[in-house]
ROSE-4610 file (N, C-alpha, C; in Angstrom, 1 decimal, always signed):
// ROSE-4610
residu = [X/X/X/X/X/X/X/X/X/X/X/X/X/X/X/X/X/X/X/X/X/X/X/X/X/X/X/X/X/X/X/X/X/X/X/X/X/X/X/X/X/X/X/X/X/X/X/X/X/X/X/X/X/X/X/X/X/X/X/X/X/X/X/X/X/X/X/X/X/X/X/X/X/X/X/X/X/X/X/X/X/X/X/X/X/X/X/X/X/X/X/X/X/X/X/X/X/X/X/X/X/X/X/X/X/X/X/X/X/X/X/X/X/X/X/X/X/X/X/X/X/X/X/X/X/X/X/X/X/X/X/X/X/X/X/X/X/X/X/X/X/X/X/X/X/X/X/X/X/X/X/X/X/X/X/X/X/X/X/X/X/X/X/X/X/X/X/X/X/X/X/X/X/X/X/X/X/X/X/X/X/X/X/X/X/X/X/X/X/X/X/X/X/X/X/X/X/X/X/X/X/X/X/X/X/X/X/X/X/X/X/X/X/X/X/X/X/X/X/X/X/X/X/X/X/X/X/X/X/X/X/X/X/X/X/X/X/X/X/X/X/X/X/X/X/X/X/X/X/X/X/X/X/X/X/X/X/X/X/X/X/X/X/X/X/X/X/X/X/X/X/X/X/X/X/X/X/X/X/X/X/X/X/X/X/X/X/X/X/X/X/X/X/X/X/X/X/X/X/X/X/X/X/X/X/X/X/X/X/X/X/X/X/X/X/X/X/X/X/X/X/X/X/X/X/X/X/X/X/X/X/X/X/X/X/X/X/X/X/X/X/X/X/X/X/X/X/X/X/X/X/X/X/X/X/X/X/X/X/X/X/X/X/X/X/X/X/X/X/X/X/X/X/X/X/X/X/X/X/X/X/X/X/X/X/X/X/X/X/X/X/X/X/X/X/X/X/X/X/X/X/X/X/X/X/X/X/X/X/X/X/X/X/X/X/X/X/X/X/X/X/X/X/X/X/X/X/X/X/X/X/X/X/X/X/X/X/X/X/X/X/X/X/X/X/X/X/X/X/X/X/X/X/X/X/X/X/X/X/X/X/X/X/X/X/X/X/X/X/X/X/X/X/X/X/X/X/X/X/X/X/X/X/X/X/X/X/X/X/X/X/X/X/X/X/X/X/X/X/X/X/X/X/X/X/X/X/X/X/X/X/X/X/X/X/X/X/X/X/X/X/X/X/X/X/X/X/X/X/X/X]
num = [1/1/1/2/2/2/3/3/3/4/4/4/5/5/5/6/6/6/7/7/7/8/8/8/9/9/9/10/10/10/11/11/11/12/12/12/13/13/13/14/14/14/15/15/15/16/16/16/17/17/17/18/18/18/19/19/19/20/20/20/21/21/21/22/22/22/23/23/23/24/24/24/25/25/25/26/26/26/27/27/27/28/28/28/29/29/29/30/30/30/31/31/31/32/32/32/33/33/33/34/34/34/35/35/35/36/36/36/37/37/37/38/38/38/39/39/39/40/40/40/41/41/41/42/42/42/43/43/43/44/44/44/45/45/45/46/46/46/47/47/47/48/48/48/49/49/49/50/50/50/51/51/51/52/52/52/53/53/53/54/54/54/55/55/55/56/56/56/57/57/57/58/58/58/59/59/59/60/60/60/61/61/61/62/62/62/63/63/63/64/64/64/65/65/65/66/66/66/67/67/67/68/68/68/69/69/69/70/70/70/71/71/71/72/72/72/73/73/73/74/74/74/75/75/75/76/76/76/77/77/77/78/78/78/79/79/79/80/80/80/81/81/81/82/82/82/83/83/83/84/84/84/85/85/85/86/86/86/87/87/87/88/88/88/89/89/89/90/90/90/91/91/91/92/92/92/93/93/93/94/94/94/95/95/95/96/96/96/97/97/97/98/98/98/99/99/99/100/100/100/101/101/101/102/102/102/103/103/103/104/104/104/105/105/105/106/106/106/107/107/107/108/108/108/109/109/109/110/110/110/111/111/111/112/112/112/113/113/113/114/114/114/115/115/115/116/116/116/117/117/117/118/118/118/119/119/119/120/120/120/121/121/121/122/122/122/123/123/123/124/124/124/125/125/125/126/126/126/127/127/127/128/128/128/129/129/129/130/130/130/131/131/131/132/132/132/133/133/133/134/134/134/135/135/135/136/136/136/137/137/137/138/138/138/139/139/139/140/140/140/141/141/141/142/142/142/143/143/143/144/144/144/145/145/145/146/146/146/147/147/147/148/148/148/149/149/149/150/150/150/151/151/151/152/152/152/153/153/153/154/154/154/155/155/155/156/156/156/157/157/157/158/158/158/159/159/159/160/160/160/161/161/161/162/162/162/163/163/163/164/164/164/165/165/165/166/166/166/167/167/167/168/168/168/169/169/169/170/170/170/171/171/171/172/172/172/173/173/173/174/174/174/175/175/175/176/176/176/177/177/177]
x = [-39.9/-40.4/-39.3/-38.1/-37.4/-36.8/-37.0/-37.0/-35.5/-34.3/-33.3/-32.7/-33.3/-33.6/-33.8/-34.6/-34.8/-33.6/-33.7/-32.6/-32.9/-32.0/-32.0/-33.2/-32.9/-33.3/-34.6/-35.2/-36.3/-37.2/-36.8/-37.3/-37.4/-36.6/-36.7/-37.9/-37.6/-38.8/-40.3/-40.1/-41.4/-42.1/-41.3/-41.6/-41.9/-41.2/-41.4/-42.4/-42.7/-44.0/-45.3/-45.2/-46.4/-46.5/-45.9/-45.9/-46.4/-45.5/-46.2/-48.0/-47.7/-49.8/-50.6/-50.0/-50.5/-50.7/-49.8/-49.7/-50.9/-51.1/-52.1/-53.6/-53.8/-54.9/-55.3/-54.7/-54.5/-54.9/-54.3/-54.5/-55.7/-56.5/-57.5/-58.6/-58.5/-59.4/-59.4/-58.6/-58.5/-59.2/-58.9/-59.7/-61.3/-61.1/-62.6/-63.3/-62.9/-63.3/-63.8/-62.9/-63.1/-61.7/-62.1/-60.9/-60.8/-62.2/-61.9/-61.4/-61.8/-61.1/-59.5/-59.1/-57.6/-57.2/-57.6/-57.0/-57.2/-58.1/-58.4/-56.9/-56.9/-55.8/-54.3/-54.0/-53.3/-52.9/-53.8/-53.4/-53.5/-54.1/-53.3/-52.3/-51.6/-50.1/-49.0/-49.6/-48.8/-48.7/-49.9/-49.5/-49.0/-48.9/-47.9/-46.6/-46.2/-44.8/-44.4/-45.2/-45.5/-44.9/-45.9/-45.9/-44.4/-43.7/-42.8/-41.5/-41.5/-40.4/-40.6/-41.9/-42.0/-41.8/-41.9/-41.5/-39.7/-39.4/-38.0/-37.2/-38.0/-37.4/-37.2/-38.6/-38.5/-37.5/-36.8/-36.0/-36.0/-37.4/-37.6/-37.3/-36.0/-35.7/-35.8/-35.6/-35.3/-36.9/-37.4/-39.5/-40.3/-39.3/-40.3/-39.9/-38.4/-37.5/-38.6/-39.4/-40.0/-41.1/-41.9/-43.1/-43.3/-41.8/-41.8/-41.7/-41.2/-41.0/-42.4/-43.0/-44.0/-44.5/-44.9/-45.7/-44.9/-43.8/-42.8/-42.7/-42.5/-42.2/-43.7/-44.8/-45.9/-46.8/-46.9/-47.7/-49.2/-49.4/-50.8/-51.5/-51.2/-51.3/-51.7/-52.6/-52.9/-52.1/-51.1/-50.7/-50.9/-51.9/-52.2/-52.0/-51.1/-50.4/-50.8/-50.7/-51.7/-50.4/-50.2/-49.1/-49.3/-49.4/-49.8/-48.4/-47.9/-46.3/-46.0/-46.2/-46.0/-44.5/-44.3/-43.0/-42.1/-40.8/-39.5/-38.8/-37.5/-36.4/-36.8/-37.9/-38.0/-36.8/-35.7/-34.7/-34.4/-34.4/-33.6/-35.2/-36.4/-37.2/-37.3/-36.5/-36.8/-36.2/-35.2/-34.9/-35.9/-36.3/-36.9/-38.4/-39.0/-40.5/-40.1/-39.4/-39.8/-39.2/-38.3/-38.7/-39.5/-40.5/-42.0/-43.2/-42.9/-43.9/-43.8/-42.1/-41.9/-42.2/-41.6/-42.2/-43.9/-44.4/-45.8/-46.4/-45.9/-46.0/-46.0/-44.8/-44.4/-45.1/-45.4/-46.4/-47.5/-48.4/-49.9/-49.9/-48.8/-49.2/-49.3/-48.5/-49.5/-50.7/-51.2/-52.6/-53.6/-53.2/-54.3/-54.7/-56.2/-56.9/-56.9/-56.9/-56.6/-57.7/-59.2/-60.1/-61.0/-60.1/-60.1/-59.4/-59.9/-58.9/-58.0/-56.8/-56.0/-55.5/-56.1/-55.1/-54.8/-53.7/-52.6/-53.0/-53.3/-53.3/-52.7/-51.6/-50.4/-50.7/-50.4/-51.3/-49.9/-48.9/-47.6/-47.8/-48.4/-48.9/-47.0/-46.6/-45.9/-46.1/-47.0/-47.5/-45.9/-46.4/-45.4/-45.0/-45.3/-45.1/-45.3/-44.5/-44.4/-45.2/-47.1/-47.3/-47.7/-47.8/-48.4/-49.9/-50.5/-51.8/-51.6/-51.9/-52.0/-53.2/-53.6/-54.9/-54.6/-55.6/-55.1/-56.9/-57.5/-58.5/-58.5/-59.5/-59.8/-60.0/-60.2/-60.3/-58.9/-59.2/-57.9/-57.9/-59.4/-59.5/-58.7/-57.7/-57.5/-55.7/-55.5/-53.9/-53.5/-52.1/-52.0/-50.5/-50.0/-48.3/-48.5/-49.1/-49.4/-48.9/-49.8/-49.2/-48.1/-47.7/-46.5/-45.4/-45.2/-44.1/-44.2/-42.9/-42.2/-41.4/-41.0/-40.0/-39.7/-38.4/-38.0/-38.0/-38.4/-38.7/-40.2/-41.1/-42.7/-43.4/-44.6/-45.6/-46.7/-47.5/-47.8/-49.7/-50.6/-51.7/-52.6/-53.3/-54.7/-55.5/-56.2/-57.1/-58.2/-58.1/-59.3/-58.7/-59.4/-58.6/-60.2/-60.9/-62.3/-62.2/-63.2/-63.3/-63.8/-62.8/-63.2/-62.2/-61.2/-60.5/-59.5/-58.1/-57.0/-56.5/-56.4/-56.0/-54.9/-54.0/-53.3/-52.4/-51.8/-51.1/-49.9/-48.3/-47.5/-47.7/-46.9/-46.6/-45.5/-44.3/-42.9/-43.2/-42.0/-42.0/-41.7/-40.7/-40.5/-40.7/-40.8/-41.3/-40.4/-40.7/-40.1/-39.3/-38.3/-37.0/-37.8]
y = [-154.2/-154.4/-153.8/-154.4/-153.9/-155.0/-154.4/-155.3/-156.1/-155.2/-155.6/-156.9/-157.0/-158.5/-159.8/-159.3/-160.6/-161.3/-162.3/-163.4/-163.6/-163.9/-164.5/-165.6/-166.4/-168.1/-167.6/-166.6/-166.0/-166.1/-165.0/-164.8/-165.8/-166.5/-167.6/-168.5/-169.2/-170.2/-169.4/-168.2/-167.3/-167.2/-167.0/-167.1/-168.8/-169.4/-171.4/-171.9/-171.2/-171.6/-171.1/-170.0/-169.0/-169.5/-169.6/-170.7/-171.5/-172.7/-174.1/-173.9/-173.0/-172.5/-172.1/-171.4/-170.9/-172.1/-172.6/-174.2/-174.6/-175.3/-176.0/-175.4/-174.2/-173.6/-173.8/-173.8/-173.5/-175.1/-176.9/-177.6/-177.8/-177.3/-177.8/-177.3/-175.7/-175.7/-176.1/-177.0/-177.5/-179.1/-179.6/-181.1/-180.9/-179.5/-180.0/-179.0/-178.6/-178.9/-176.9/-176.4/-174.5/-174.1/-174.3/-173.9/-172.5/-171.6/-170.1/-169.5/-170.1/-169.7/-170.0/-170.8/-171.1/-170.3/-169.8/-168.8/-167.5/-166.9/-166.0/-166.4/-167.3/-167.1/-166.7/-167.4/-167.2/-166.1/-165.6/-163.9/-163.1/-163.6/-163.0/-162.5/-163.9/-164.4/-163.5/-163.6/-163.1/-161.7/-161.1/-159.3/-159.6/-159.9/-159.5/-159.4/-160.0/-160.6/-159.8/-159.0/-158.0/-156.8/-156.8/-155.7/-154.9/-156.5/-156.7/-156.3/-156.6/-155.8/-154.9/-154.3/-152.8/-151.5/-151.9/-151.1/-151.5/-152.4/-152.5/-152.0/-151.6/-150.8/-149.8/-148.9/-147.7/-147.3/-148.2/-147.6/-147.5/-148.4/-148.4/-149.7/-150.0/-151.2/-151.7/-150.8/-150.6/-150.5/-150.0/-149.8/-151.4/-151.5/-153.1/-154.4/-154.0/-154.9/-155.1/-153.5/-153.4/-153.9/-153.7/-154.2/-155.7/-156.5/-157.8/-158.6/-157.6/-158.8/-157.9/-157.4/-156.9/-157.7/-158.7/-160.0/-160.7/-160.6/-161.4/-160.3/-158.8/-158.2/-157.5/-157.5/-157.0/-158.4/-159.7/-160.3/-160.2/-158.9/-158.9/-158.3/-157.4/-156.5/-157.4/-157.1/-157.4/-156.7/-156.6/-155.4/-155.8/-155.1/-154.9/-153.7/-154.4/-152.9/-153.0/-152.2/-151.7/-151.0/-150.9/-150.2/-150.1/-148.4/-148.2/-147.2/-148.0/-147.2/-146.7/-145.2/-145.0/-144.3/-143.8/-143.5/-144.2/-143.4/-144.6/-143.4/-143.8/-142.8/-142.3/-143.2/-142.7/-143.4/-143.5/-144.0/-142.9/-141.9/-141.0/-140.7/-141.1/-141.2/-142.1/-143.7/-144.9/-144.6/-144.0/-144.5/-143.9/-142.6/-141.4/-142.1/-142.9/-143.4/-144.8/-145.6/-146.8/-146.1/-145.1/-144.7/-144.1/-143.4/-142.8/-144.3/-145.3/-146.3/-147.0/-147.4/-147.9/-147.1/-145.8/-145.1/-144.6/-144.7/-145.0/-146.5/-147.3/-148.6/-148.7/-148.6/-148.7/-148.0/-146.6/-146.0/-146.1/-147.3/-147.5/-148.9/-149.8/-151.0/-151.3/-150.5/-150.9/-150.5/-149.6/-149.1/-150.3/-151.2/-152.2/-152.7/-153.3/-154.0/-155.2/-156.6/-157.4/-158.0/-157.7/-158.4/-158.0/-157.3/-156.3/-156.6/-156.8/-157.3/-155.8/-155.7/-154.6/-154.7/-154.1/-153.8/-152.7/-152.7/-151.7/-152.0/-150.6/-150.3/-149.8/-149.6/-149.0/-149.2/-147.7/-147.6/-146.8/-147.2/-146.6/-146.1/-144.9/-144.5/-143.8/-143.8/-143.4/-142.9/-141.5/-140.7/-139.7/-138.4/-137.5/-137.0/-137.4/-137.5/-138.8/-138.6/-140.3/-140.0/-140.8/-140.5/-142.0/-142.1/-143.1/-142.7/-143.1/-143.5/-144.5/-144.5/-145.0/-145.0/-146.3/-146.4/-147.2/-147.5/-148.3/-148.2/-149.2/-149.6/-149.6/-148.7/-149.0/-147.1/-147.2/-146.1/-145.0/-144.0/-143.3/-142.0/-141.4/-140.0/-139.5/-140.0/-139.1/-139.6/-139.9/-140.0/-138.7/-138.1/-137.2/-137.3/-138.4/-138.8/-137.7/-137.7/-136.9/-135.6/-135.1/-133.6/-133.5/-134.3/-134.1/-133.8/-134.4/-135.3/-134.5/-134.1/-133.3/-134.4/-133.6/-134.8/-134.0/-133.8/-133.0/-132.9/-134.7/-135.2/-135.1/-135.1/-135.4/-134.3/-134.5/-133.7/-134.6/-134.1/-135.3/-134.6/-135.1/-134.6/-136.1/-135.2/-136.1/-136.1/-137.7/-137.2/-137.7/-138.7/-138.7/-138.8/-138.9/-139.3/-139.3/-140.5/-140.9/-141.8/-142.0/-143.8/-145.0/-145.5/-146.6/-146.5/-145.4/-144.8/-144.2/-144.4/-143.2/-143.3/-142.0/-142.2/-141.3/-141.0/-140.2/-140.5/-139.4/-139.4/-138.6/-139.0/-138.6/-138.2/-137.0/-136.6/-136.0/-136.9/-136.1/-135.0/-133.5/-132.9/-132.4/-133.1/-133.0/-134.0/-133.6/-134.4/-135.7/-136.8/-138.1/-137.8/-138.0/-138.3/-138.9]
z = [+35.6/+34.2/+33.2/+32.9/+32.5/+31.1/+29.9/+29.0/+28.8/+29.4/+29.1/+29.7/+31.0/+31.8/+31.0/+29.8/+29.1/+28.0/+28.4/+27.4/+25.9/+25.4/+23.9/+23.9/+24.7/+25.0/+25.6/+26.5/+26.6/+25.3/+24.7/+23.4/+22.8/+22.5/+21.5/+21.7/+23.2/+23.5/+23.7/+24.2/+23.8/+22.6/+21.6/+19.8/+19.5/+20.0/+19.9/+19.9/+21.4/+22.2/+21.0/+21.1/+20.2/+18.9/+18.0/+16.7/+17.1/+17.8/+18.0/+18.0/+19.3/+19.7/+18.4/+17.6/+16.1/+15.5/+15.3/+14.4/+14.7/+15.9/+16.4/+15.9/+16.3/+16.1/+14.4/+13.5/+12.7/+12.2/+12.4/+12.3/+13.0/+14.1/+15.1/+13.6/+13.2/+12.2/+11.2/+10.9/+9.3/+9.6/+10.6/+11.1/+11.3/+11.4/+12.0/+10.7/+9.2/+8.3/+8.4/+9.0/+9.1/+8.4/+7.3/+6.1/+5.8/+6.5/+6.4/+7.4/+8.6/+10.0/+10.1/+9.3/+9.5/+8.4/+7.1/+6.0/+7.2/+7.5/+8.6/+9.3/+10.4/+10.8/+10.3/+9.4/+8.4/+8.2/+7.3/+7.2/+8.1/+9.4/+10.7/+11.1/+11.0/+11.6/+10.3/+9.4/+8.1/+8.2/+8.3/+8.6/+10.2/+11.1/+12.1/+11.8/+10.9/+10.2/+9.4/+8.7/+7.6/+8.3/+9.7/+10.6/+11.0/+11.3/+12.0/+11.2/+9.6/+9.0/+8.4/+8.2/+8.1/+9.0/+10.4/+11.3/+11.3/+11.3/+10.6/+9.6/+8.3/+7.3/+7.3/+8.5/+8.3/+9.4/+10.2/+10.9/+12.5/+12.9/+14.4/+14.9/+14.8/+15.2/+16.8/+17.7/+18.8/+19.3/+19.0/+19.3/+19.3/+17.9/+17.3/+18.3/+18.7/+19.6/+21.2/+21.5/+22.3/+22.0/+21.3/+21.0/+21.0/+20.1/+20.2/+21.5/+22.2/+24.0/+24.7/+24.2/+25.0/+25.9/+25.5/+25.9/+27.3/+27.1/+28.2/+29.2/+29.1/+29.9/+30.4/+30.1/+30.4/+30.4/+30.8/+30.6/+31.1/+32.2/+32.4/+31.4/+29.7/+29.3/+28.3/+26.9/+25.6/+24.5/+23.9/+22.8/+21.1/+21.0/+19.5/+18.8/+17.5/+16.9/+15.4/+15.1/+13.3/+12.9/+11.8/+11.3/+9.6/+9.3/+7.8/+7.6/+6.5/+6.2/+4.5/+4.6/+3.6/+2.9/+4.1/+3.8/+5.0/+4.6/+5.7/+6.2/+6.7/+7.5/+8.8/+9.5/+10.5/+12.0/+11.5/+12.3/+13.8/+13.3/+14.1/+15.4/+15.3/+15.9/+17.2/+16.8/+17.1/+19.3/+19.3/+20.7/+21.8/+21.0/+21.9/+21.8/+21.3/+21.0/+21.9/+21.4/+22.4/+24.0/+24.3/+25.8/+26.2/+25.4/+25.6/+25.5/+24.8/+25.6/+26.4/+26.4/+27.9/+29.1/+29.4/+30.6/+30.7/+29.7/+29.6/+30.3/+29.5/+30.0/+31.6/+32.0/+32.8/+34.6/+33.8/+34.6/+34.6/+34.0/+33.9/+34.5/+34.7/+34.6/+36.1/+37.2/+38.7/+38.8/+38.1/+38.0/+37.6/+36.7/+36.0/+37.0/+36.6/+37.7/+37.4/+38.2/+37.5/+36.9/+37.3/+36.8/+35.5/+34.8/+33.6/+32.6/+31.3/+30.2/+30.0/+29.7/+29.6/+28.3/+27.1/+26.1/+25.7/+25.0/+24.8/+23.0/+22.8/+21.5/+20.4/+20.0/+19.2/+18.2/+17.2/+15.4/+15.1/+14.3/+13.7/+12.4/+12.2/+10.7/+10.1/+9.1/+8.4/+7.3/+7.4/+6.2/+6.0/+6.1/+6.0/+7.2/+8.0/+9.5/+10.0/+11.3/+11.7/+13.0/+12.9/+14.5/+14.6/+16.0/+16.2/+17.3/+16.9/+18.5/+19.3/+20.7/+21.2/+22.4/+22.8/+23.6/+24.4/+25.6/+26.9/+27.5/+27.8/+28.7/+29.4/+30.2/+32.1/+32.3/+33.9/+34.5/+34.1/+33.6/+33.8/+33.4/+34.2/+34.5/+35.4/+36.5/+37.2/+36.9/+35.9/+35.2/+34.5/+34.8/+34.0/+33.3/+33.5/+33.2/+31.2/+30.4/+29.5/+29.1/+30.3/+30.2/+30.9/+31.8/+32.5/+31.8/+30.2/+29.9/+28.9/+28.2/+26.6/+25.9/+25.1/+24.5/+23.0/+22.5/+21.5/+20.3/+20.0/+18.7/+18.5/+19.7/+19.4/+19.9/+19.0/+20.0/+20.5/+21.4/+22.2/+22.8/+22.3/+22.2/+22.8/+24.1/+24.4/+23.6/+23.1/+22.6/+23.5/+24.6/+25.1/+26.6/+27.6/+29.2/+30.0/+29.9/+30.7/+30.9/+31.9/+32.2/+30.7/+31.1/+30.0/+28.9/+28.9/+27.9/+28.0/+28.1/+27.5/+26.3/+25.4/+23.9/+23.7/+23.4/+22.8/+21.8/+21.0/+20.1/+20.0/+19.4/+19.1/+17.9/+17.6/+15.9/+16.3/+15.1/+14.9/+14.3/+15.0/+14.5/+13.5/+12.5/+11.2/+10.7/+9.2/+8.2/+8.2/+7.7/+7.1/+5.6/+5.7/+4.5/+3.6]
């Protein structure tokens, strides 16, 4: 599972494909006369896009790079990300956060079951601190990759670890520029 495997021409027809699929969805409800369900959609597709150069402004280009092929390199996985940005400069954060979700990633996903929807939950708040939450579905009381793990830029707090549930959260330790 290694994101750097993936191609240009990966990505691209990945993003091709997914449009086209949007497109459609988008005309299927306008034919059949669901003019709210396709604005719904709409403003869907439009805060991902939103999403997608805001975590770019503030500086996590390399995170968003991850989050964007998430789909190609995790396809048994769901990833939905929320992102509220109030402030920026969180650049000097970016390499040490996308290798704390990849090695997360990476250490939950032989665990998934397959007959279990799996989503991956990521919330990138940029208050005066830069944390993000993060959540993951299924069994994962007896996971402890969490406490195992430091890291010099974050601090790194469970907030939940039961069945049905793992949640935790990063918070940089200094403030945002």
């Amino acid at each position: 599972m290694n994101s750097k495997n993936i191609s240009i021409n990966e990505v691209l027809r990945h993003s091709m494909h997914d449009y086209l699929n949007n497109m459609h969805l988008i005309q299927m409800n306008l034919d059949m006369g669901r003019q709210e369900e396709a604005k719904q959609l709409i403003r869907m597709y439009s805060q991902k896009c939103a999403q997608f150069f805001d975590l770019n402004n503030i500086g996590l280009l390399k995170t968003n790079e991850w989050l964007q092929t998430f789909p190609i390199t995790y396809g048994h996985m769901t990833l939905e990300v929320q992102t509220t940005i109030e402030k920026y400069g969180a650049k000097k954060y970016d390499t040490a956060l996308n290798g704390i979700l990849d090695q997360f990633v990476q250490s939950i996903y032989p665990r998934l079951q397959g007959y279990q929807e799996q989503i991956l939950k990521v919330h990138i708040s940029s208050t005066e601190l830069l944390e993000i939450l993060i959540e993951v579905q299924g069994d994962w009381t007896p996971y402890s990759w969490i406490d195992d793990s430091g890291n010099e830029l974050f601090n790194m707090e469970r907030l939940s670890n039961r069945e049905g549930n793992l949640q935790f959260k990063l918070v940089a330790k200094e403030r945002l520029e």
